[in-house]
N, C-alpha and C positions, 0 to 999 in steps of 0.2 A: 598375384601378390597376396601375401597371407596379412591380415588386419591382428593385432595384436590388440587385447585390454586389460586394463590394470585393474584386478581384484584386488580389494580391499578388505579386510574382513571387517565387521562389526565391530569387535573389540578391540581394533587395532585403531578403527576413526574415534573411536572414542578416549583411545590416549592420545591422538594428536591433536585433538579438541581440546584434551586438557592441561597440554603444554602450550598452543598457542594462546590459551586465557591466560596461563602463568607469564608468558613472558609479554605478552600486552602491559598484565599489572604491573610486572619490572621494571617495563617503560614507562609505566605513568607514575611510578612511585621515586623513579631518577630525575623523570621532570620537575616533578611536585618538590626534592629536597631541595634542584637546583633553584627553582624561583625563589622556594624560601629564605636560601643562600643569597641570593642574589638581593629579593629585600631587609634582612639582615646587616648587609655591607650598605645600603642606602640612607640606612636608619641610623647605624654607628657615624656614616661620614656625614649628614645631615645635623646631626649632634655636635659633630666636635668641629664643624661649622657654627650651631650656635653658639659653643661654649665662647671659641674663639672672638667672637663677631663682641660676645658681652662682655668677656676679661677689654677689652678693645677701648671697649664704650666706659668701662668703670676707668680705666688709667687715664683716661684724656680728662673725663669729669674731675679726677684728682688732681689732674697735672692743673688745669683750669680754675681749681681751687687753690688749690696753693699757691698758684701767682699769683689770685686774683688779692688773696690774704697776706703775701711775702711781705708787702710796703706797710701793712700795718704792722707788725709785730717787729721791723725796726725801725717803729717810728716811736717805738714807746722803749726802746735800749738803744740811745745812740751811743758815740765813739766819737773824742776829745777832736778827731780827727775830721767830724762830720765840719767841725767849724773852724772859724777863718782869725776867731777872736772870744778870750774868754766869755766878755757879756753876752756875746750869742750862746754860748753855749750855758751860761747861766738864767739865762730866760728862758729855754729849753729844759734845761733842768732834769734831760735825761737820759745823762751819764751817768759811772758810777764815782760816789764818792769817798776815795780810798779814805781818806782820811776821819770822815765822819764830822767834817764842819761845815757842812751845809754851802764850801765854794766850791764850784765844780769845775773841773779842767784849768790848773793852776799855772799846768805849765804853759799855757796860751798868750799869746802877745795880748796886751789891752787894746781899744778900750776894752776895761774891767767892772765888773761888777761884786757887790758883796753879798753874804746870803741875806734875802730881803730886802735886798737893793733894787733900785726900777730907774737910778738915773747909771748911763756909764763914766767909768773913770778915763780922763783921756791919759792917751802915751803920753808919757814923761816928755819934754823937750829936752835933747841931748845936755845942754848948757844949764839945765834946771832940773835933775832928778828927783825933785819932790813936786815937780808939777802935778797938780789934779789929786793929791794922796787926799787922803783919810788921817784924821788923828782921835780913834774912839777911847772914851775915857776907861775903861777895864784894860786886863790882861791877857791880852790876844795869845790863844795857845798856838806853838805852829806844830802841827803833825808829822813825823815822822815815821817810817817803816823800821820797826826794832829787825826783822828781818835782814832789811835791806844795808840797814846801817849799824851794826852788831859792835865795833871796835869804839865810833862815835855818842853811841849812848853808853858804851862802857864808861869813856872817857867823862862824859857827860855828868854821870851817877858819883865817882871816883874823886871830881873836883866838887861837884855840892858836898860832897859828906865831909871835904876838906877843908870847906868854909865860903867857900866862890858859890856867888849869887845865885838864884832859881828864876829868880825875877828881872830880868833885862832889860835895857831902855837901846832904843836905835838912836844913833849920834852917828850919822853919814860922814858930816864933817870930819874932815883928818884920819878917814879910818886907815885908809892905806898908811900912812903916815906910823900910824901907830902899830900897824901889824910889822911893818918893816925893824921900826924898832925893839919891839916884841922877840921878833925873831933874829935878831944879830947873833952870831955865836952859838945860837942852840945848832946841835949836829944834825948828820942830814942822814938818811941810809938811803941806798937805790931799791926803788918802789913804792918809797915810803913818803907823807909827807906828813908834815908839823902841822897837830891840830890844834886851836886853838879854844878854851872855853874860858871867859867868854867869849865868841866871836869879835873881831873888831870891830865891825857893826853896832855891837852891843854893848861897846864901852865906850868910855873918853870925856866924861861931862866935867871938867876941870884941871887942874893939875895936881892933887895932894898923892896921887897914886888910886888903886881901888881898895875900896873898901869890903873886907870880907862881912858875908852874909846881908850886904846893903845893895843899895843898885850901884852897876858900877860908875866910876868917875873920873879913871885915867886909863895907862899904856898898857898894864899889867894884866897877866893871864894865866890860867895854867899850859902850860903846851904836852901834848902827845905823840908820838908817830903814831899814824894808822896807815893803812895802805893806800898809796895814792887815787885810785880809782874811785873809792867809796868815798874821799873825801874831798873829793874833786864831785862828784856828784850832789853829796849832802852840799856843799857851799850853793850849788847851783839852785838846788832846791831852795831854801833857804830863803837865795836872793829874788825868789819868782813867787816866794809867799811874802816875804817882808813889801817887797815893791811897792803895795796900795797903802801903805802906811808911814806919815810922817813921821823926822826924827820927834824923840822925846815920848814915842808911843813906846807902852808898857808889852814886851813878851815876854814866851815862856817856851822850853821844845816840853812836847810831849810826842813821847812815842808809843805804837799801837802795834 
């Protein structure tokens, strides 16, 4: 049997010595990118772990404040509605006051209070509508929405400049009586209804008829149509500001 050997030349070991260092470094230079890689992606998702973890922490602290805060900021704007009865809601005293005379939530069943007032007024007794009023000696303005009520303070403006009173007096007594009268015969249109200035509320203290530019003293009035709706509301309004106030109390509208 013949033995064979592998001659190798000198210069031939020493290119294969220097492709095996090359490709050793290849391999350590693949390894070395991928670790980096690898903590690169550890560091980004460890990140956006905290970011997330602290957006987390800030929204619940805010949510947490903001409840903690809701109850006060509407306890200092309330809403006619927070209450059961105007004197509550005037001893509260924080609504808003459209009108700007210092009573607040008008359209509220009594008991009532006035501005500056500390005792209440009781509800009327059906059979006695001046139970528990008021009879202050000035000119009680009562506030209206020129907005709201655009036909009725026309109306309003139209019969002062024609001689009919600015100054009114409440005479409960007979009023219905007298508007009826008032209104016999005046026409009607659909939509529409017959307004009356001065209100009959706000006349009747006698029988010689009313006297222009004085307070009034009998049936007489000027009448307008305006649209039913608004005047259907304006009366309603009216009756929920006059209420606290006994006949022969002095008012006025003004509107805002």
């Amino acid at each position: 049997m013949k033995r064979f050997s592998l001659k190798i030349s000198a210069p031939s070991l020493a290119a294969l010595a220097a492709a095996s260092a090359l490709l050793l470094a290849a391999c350590g230079s693949a390894e070395s990118t991928t670790s980096n890689a690898n903590e690169s992606a550890g560091a980004s998702t460890t990140a956006a772990t905290t970011a997330a973890t602290t957006a987390t922490t800030t929204t619940t602290k805010r949510s947490t404040t903001e409840a903690e805060t809701a109850p006060a900021r509407g306890a200092s704007s309330g809403r006619c509605s927070d209450f059961s009865n105007q004197a509550d809601a005037q001893r509260a005293a924080n609504t808003r006051d459209a009108d700007g005379d210092g009573v607040y939530c008008e359209s509220l069943p009594c008991p009532c209070l006035k501005k500056g007032g500390s005792k209440s007024t009781p509800t009327a007794a059906p059979n006695n509508p001046e139970a528990g009023c008021a009879k202050p000696s000035g000119v009680q303005q009562i506030g209206f929405s020129a907005t709201k009520y655009p036909n009725i303070r026309r109306h309003f403006l139209d019969a002062v400049h024609k001689g009919w009173p600015s100054i009114l007096v409440i005479d409960r007594t007979g009023a219905s009586s007298r508007r009826d009268r008032l209104l016999t015969g005046v026409a009607t249109r659909a939509g529409y209804d017959r307004d009356e200035y001065p209100p009959a509320v706000g006349r009747g203290r006698g029988s010689s008829g009313l006297t222009r530019g004085a307070n009034p003293v009998g049936w007489m009035a000027s009448v307008e149509l305006v649209p039913s709706g608004e005047n259907r509301s304006h009366g309603s309004v009216m009756g929920i500001k006059l209420r606290r106030f006994c006949s022969g109390t002095r008012f006025s509208y003004r509107f805002y």
